[in-house]
C-alpha positions as CSV (number, residue, x, y, z in Angstrom):
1,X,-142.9,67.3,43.9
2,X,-139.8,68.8,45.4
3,X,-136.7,68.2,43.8
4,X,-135.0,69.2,47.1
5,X,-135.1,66.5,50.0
6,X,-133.5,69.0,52.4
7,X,-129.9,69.2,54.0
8,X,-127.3,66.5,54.9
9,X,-124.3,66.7,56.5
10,X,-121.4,66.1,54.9
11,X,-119.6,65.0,57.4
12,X,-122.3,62.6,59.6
13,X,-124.6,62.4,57.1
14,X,-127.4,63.6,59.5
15,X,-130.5,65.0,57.5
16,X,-132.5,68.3,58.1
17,X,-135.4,69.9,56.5
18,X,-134.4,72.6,54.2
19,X,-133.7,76.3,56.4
20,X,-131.7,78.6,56.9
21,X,-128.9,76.3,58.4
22,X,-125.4,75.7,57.6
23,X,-123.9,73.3,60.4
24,X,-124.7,69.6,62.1
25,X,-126.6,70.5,64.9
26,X,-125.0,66.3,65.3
27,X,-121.2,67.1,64.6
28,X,-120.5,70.6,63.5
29,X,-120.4,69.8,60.0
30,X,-121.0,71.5,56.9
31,X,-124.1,70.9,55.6
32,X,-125.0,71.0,51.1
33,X,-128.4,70.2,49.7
34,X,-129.2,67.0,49.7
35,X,-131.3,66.6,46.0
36,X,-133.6,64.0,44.6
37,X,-131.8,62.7,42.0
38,X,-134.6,60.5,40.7
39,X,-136.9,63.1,40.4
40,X,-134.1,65.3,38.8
41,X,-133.5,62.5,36.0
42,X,-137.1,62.3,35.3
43,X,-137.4,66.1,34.5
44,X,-133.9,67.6,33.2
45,X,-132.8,66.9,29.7
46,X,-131.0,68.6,26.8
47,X,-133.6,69.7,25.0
48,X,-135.1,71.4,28.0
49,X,-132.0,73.3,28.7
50,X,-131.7,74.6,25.1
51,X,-135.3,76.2,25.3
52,X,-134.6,78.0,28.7
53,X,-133.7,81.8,29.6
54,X,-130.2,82.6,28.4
55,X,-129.2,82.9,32.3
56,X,-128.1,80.2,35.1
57,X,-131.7,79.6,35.3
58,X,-131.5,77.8,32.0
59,X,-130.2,75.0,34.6
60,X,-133.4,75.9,37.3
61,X,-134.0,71.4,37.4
62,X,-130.4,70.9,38.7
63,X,-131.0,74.3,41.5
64,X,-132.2,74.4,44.9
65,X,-135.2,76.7,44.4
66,X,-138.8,75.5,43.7
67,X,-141.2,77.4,41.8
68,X,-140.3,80.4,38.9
69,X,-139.9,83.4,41.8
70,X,-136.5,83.7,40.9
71,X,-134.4,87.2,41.1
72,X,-132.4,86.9,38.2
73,X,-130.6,90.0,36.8
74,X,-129.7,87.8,34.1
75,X,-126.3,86.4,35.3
76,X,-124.8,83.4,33.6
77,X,-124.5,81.6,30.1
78,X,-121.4,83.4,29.6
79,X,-119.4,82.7,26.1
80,X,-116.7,80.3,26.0
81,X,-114.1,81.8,24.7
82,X,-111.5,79.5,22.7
83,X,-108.4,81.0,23.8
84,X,-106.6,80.2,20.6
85,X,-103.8,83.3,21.1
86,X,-103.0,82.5,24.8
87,X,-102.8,78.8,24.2
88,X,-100.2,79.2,21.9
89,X,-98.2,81.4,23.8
90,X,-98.7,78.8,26.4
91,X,-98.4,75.8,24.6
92,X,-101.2,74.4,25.0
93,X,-103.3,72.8,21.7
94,X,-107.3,73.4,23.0
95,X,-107.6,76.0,25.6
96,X,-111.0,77.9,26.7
97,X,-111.8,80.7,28.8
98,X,-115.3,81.0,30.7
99,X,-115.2,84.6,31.3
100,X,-117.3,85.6,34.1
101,X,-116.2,89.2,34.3
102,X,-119.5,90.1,31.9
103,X,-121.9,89.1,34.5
104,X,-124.3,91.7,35.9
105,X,-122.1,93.6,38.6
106,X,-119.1,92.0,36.4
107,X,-118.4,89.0,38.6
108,X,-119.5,85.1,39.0
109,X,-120.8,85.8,42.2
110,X,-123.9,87.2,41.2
111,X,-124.5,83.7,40.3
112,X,-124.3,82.1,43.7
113,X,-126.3,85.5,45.3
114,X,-129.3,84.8,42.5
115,X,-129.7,81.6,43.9
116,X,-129.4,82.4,47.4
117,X,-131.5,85.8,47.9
118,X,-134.1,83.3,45.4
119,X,-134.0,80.6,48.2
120,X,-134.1,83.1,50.7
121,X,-137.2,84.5,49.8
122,X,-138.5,81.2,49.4
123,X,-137.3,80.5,53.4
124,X,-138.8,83.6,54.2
125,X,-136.3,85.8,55.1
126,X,-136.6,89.1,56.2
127,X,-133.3,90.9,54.8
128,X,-130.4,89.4,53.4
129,X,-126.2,89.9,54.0
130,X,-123.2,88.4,53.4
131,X,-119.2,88.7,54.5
132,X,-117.5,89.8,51.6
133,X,-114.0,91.2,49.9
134,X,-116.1,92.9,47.6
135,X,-117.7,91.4,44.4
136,X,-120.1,89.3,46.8
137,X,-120.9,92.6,48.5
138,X,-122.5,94.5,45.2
139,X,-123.7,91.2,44.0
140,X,-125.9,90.9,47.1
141,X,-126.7,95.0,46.9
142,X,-128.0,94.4,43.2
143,X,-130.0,91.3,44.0
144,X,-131.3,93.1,47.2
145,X,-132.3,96.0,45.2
146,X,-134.2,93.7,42.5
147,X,-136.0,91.9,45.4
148,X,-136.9,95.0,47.1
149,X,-135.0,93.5,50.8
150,X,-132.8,94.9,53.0
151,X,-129.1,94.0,52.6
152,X,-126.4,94.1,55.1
153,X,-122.5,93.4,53.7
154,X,-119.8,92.9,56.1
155,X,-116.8,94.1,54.2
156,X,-112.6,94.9,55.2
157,X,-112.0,98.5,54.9
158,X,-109.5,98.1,53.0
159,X,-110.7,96.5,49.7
160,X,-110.6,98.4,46.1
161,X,-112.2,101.7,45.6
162,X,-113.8,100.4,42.8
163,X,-115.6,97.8,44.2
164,X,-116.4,100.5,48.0
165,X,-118.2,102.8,44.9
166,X,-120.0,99.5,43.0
167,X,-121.5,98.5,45.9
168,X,-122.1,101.9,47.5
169,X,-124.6,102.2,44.6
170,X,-126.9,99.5,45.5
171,X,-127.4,101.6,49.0
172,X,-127.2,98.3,51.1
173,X,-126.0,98.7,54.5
174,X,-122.3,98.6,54.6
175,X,-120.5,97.9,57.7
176,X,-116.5,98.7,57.0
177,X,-114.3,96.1,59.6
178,X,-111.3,97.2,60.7
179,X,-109.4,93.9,59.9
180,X,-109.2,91.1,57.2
181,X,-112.0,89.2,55.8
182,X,-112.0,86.8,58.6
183,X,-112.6,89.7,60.9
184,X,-115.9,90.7,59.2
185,X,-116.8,87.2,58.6
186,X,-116.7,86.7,62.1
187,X,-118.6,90.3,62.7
188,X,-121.2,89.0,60.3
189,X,-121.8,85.7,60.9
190,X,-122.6,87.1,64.9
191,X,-124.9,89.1,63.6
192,X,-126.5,86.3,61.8
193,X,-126.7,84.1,65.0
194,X,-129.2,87.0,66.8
195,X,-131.3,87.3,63.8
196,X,-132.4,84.0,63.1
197,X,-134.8,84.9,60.2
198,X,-131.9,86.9,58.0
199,X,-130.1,85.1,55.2
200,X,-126.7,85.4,55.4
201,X,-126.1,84.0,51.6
202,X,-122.2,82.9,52.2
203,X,-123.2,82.2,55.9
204,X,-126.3,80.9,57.2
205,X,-127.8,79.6,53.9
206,X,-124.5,78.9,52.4
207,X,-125.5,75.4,51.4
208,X,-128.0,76.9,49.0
209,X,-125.2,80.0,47.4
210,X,-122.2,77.2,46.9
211,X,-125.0,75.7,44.5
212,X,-124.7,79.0,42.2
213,X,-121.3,78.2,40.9
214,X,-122.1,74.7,40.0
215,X,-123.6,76.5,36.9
216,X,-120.4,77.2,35.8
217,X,-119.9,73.5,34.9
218,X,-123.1,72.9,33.6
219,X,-122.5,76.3,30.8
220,X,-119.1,74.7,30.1
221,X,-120.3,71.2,29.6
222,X,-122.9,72.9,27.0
223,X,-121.0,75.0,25.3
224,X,-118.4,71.9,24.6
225,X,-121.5,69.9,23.2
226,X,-122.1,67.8,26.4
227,X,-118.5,66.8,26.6
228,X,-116.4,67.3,29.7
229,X,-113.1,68.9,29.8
230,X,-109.5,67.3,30.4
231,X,-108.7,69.6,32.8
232,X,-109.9,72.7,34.7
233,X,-108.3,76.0,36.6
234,X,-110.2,77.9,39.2
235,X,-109.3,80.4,41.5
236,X,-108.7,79.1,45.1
237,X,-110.3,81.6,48.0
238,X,-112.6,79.8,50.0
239,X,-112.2,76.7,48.2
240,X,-116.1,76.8,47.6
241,X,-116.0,77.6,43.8
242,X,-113.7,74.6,42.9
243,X,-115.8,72.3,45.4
244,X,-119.1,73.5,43.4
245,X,-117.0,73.1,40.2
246,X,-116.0,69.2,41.2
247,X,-119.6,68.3,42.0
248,X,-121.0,70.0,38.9
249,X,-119.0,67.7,36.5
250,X,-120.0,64.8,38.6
251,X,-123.6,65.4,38.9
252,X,-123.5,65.6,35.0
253,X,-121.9,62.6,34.5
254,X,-124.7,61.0,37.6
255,X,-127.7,61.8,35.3
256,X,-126.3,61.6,31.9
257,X,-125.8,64.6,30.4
258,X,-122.0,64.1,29.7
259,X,-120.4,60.4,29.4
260,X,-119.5,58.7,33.0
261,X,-115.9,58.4,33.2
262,X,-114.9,61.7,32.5
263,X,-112.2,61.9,34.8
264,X,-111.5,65.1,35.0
265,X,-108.6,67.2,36.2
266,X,-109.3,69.9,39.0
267,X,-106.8,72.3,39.7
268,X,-106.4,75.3,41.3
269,X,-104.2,78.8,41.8
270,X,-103.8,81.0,45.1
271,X,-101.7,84.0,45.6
272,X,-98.5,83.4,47.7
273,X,-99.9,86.0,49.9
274,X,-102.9,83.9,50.9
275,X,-102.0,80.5,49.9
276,X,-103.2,78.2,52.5
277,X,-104.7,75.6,49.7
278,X,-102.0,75.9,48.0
279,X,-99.6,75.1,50.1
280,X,-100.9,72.2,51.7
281,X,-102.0,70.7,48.4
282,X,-97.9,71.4,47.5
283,X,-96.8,69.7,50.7
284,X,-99.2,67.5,51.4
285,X,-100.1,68.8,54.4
286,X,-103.0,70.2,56.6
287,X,-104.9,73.6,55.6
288,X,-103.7,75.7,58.1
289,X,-105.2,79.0,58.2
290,X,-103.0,82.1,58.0
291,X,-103.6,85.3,59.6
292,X,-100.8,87.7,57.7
293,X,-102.4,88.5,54.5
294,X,-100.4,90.2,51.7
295,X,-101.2,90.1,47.7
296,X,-103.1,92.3,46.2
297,X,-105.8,89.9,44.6
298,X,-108.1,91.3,47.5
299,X,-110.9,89.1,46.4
300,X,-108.6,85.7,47.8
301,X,-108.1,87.0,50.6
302,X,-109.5,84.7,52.9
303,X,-106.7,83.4,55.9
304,X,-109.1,80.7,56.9
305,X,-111.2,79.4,53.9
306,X,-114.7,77.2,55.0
307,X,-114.2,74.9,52.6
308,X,-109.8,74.6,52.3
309,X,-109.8,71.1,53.7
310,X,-112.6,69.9,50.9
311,X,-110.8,71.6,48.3
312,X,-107.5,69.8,48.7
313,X,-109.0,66.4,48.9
314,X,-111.0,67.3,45.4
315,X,-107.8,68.6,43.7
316,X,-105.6,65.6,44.7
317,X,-108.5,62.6,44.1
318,X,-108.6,64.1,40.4
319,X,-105.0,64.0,40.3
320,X,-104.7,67.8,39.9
321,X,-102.5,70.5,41.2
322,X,-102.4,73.6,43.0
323,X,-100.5,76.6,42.2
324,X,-98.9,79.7,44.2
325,X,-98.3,82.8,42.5
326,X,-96.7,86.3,43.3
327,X,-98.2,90.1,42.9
328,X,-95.7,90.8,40.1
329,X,-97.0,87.2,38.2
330,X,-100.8,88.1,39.0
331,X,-100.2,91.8,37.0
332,X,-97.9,89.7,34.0
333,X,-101.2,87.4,33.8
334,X,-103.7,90.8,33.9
335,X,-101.9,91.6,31.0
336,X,-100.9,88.4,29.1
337,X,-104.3,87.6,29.1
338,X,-105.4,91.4,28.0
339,X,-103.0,91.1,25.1
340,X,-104.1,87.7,23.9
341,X,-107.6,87.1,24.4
342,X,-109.0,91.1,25.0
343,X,-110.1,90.1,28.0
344,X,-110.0,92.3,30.9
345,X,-109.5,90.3,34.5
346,X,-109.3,91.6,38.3
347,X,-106.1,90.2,40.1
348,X,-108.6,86.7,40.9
349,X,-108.4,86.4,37.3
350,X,-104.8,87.1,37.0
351,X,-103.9,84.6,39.6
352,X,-105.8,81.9,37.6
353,X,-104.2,82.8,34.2
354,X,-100.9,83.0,36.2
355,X,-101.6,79.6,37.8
356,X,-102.0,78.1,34.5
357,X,-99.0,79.2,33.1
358,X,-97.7,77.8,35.7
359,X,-98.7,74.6,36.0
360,X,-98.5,74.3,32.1
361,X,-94.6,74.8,32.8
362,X,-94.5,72.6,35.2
363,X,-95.9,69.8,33.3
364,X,-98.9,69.1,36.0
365,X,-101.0,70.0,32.8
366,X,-100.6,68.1,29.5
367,X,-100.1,70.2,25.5
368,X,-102.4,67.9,24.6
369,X,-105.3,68.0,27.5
370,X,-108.8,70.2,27.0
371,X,-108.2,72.5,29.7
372,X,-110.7,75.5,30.5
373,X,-109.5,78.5,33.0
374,X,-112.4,80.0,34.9
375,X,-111.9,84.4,34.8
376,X,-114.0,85.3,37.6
377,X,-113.9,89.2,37.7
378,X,-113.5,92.5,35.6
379,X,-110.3,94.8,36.0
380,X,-112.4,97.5,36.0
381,X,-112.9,97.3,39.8
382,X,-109.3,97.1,40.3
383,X,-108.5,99.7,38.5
384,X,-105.7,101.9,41.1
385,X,-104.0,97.8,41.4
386,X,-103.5,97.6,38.0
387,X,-102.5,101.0,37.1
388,X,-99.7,100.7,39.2
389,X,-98.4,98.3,36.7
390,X,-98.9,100.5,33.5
391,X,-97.0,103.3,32.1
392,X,-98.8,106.0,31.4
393,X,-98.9,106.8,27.7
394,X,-96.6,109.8,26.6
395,X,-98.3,113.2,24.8
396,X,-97.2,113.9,21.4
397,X,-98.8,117.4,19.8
398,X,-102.1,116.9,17.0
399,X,-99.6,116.7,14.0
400,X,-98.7,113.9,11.8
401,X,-95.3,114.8,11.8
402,X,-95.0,114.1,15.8
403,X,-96.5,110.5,14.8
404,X,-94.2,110.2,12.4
405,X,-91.6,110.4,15.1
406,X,-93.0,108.3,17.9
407,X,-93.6,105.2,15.4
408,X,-91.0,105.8,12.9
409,X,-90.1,102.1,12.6
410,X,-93.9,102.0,11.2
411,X,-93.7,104.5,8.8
412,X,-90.6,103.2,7.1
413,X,-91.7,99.9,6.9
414,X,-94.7,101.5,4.7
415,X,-92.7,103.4,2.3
């Protein structure tokens, strides 16, 4: 028996069998997978978890794909890092970091793609693409690659050379927009509406890839022994990855895996650039989507984000916050958090650790509350960003004597 009933609108409520659909053919809404919850109780469990593959699929009861033909490059079940060093420069007494940046093409997106290409297969597609600002693009090119399906990626021409070469690898098709990421979005999801039987994962099955990230939850409830969080920081592009995060926790808590009642915090961090969560979470106000972008944490880059509106209304119901931050606090962040923890984040992860300090600060989260930070992405596809920031080290000659010199404060301190 299916564990998936279909789709539902979250809007209407208006059901649909699952497909490769996204919108209310009723009102234009959003539509997420609509599960069987009894069925899902009467399978998952604790135990059942612990003997799975040390991957997302570990979690394969709570996901929207039936059967075992899963692509899975292995993404997921990422260490918990207790960020003991960072939380005391912070002040804060429990801190964790779920670092994502160690995933297969080194972001948490080739979570949501192993879910989607898996369901797309399933639906059966006959090639697979996505709109993306760059980690979605070579997570979709790797998956693609494993599943042996075309890939199409709608990308800005602008993005990180780092991430143009990543994906480059794969060999997908790439189509470069002129424009922002709402250009090729737009580009991409045209393309989708003509060819009805190819999955766009963050377009025309995007129900199905929001699921992905919901795993990030489920490894942080796990790794806590089945205890929730105070409070949580995440990114803020789309909005989809906190929205996943929110109904995670709560699903949890709906079949018993972690007590009812947690009540926990969801926050979020945007750069000022590209803040249109942000700043209507700040001033209470609509999310009204910009068209200027300018920061350089390319992978937020999103003027209109699908899923702003939902994303505001999950940060203040948990009686979160949001936070906006600027280029020059993004590269302090990249390197606080390099310093502290040896962990090595793209300017997404910068803008969360920068967001938490932040909001730390600001007293919207608490010394004494368990908070964990979600690190989405490595720095090495961002490498000519960050550089910018560093000084490149000075040349000394081979000779002891020329150390001598350069750390001379050392040496005496040894004699």
């Amino acid at each position: 028996m299916s564990k998936v009933i279909g789709l539902k609108c979250r809007e209407c409520g208006a059901e649909y069998p699952s497909g490769i659909q996204n919108t209310c053919y009723e009102c234009f809404g959003p539509l997420e997978v609509h599960y069987d919850w009894d069925e899902i109780q009467n399978t998952v469990s604790k135990e059942k978890i612990a003997r799975g593959p040390p991957s997302i699929w570990r979690y394969a009861d709570l996901l929207p794909v039936d059967g075992t033909n899963y692509v899975d490059l292995g993404s997921g079940y990422n260490k918990l890092h207790h960020a003991k060093n960072l939380g005391k420069e912070l002040g804060l007494k429990e801190l964790y970091i779920l670092d994502d940046s160690v995933n297969p093409t080194n972001s948490f997106k080739d979570r949501v793609t192993s879910v989607a290409v898996s369901k797309a297969l399933e639906l059966g597609a006959t090639a697979i693409g996505c709109a993306s600002t760059g980690n979605l693009a070579s997570a979709v090119g790797a998956h693609a690659a494993k599943a042996g399906i075309p890939a199409y990626v709608f990308i800005p021409s602008s993005i990180e050379l780092g991430k143009i070469t990543q994906m480059l690898t794969y060999d997908p098709n790439v189509i470069a927009v002129d424009g922002t990421y709402d250009d090729a979005n737009r580009l991409a999801s045209e393309v989708a509406d003509q060819n009805p039987d190819w999955a766009f994962v963050n377009i025309n099955i995007r129900p199905y890839y929001t699921e992905g990230s919901r795993t990030l939850a489920f490894e942080t409830a796990e790794q806590l022994g089945w205890n929730a969080p105070d409070h949580i920081v995440a990114p803020l592009g789309s909005g989809a990855l906190l929205c996943a995060l929110t109904r995670g926790y709560s699903e949890l808590e709906k079949i018993g895996l972690i007590d009812s009642g947690s009540n926990i915090r969801i926050s979020g961090s945007q750069p000022t650039g590209c803040s249109p969560i942000s700043t209507a979470v700040q001033n209470d106000t609509e999310v009204i989507p910009i068209r200027e972008l300018d920061t350089i944490a390319h992978s937020l880059a999103i003027g209109n984000p699908a899923d702003g509106y939902y994303a505001k209304q999950a940060i203040q119901n948990s009686g979160g916050y949001a936070a906006s931050v600027t280029n020059e606090e993004i590269l302090e962040a990249i390197s606080l958090l390099a310093r502290t923890e040896g962990i090595f984040t793209e300017p997404a992860g910068g803008t969360t650790v920068a967001g938490l300090k932040i909001l730390v600060e600001s007293g919207h989260i608490h010394p004494d509350e368990r908070t964990v930070v979600y690190v989405t992405g490595n720095g090495l596809k961002a490498q000519e960003t960050i550089a910018e920031a560093l000084e490149r080290p000075e040349s000394i000659n081979p000779s002891y004597s020329e150390f001598t010199k350069k750390f001379s404060n050392i040496t005496e301190n040894n004699n």
